[in-house]
N, C-alpha and C positions, 0 to 999 in steps of 0.2 A: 520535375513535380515531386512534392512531397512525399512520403512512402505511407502517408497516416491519416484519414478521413479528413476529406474538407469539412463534412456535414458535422462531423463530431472530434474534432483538434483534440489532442491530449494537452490537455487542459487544465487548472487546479476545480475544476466546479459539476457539477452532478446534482443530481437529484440526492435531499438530503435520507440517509437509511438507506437506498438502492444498492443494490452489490454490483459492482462496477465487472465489468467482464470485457476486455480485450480479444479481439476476435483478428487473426491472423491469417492471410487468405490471397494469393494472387488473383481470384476469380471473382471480379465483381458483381457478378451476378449472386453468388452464395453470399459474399461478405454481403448486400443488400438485401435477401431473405432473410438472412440469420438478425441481421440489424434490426427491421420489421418485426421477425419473434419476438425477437428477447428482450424488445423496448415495450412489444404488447405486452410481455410479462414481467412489465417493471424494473428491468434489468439496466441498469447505464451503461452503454454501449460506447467502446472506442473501437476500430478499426484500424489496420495496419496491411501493406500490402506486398510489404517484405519484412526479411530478416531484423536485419539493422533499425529498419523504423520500430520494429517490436521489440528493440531491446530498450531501443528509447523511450517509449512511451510505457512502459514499467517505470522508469524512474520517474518519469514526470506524472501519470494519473493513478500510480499505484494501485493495480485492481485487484480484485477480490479473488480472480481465477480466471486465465488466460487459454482462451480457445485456438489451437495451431495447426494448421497443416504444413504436410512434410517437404510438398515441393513446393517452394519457396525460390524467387528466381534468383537471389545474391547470396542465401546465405541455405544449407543444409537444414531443415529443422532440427535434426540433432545439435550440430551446430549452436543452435537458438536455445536448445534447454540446457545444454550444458551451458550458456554464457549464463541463462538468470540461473541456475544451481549455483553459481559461482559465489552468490550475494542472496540470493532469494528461495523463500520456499512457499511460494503462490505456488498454488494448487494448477496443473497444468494439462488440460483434456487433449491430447491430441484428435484431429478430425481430417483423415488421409485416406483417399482411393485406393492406397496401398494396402491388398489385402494378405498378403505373405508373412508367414507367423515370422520369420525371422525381421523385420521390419517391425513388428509390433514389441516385439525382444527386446529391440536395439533402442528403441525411441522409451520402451518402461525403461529397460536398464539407463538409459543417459537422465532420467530422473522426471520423467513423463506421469502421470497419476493415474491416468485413465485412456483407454484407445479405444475409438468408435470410426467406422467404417463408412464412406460414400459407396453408394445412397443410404443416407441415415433419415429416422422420424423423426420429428423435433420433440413430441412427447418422451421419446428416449433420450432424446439430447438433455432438455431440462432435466429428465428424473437423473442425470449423471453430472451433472452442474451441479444440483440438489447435493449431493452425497459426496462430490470431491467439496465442498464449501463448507458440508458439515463436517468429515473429517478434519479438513482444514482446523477448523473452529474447536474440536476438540484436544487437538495437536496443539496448539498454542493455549490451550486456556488454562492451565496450568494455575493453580491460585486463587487469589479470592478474584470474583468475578465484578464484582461493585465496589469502586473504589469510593470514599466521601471524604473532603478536604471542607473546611469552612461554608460556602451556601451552595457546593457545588457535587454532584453526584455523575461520575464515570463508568455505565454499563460498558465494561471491556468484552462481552458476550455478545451484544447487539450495537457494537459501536458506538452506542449514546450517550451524549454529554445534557448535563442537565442542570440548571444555576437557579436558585431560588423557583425551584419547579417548574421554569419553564426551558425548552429544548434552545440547547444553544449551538446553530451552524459552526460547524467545523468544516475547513477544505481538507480534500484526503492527503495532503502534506500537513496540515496541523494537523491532524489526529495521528499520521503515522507518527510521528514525533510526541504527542502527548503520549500513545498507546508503550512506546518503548521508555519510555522515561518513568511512567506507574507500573510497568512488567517491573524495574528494577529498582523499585521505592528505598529509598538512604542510599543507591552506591551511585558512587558515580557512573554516567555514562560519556566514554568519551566523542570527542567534537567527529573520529574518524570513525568510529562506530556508527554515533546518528548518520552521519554522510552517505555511509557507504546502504546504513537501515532503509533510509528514507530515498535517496537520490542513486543509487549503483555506484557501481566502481568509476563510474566517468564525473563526476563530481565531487573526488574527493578531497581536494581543494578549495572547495567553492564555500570556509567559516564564516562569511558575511550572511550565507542563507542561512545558516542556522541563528544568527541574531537577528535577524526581519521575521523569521518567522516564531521564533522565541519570542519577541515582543509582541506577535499580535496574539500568542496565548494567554500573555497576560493581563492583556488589556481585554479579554475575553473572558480569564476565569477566578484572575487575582483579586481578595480587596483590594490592594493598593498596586496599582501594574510598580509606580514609580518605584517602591519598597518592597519583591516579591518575597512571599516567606514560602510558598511553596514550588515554583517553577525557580531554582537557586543556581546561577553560575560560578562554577569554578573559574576562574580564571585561567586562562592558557591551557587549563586540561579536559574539560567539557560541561557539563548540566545536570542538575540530581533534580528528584522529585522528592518532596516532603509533604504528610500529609498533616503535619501538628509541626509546629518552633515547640522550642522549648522554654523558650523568654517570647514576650509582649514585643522583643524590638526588632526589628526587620532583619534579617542572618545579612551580614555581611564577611564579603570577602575581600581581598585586594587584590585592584584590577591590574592586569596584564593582557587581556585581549582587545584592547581595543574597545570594551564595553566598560560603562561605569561599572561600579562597585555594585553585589546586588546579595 
């Protein structure tokens, strides 16, 4: 049996704006309460009921901030934060019956953000979701916060993508991948950079995802997907983001990956 909610699979899809929260837990009884909360509070929920499947499902539903506890039956949760410290810096609550300061040490030191103790209130749970998501959000906001290309408007503060004024569905693999591509507007970003941004270290071989899903951003944001001037391929070395050409004619490159010329 799978180590990852039947009821909620890691998955590319969510409630569109919901903050996506990964809830790690052998005790199906809490992963089921917390599930209930945090879905009352609009929360997009995955679950995970080991180590390994929580490593997993970071690279696959990318969430906003990962809830863990320590005893875990495969893998240490220490263990667990140091692997996504490895690639990631999702905001990371730990939620452990361990209450021994040195335990609480060990799991902030291996790169943990926050430690809350069973039995916890869930009003305190939320108010510290609340404040690892907003630091979070500060920690990366770095820049201009509204990006605008042609009829299309990117709130990189509130995740929102917006086309001719009205909201346009992104999966949280497109956006993680638009989101890194407008952080580093004119430079290149390379193909093992996205990979390892958007998918972890166990995917980073897998160039053909980045062209499936490269094309459905631009048949989502470009005028002409066929002709992109601002979602732009390097060939053989990765993807840049432009928010103005400089000429009327489509930027071209010469192809070497496998993708036409773009």
């Amino acid at each position: 049996m799978t180590g990852v909610s039947d009821t909620r699979r890691a998955t590319d899809t969510g409630k569109a704006g919901a903050i996506r929260v990964l809830v790690v837990d052998d005790d199906p009884q809490i992963l089921r309460a917390l599930q209930i909360n945090l879905t009352a509070h609009s929360y997009h929920v995955v679950t995970a009921r080991d180590g390994r499947s929580a490593l997993t499902s970071v690279g696959d539903v990318h969430p906003d901030i990962v809830v863990l506890d320590l005893g875990l039956p495969d893998l240490a949760g220490t263990e667990v934060i140091a692997g996504l410290r490895a690639w990631t810096q999702v905001p990371i609550v730990v939620l452990s019956a361990r209450t021994d300061s040195a335990d609480k040490v060990t799991a902030l030191d291996a790169g943990a953000d926050d430690y809350i103790t069973k039995p916890f209130g869930m009003a305190e749970l939320l108010a510290r979701l609340r404040a690892a998501v907003r630091r979070s959000a500060t920690a990366t906001g770095g820049g201009e916060r509204i990006v605008t290309f042609a009829d299309v408007e990117i709130d990189l503060a509130r995740k929102r993508v917006r086309r001719n004024g009205r909201d346009v569905h992104l999966t949280p693999t497109e956006w993680e991948m638009l989101e890194l591509l407008v952080q580093h507007r004119g430079k290149l970003v390379s193909q093992r950079d996205l990979l390892l941004h958007v998918w972890g270290p166990r995917r980073e071989d897998r160039t053909n995802y980045l062209r499936v899903y490269l094309a459905q951003l631009r048949r989502k944001l470009e005028p002409n997907p066929s002709h992109p001037r601002h979602l732009i391929t390097e060939p053989g070395m990765g993807y840049r983001f432009e928010t103005v050409s400089d000429t009327d004619e489509p930027v071209v490159a010469v192809a070497g990956d496998g993708e036409q010329a773009r």
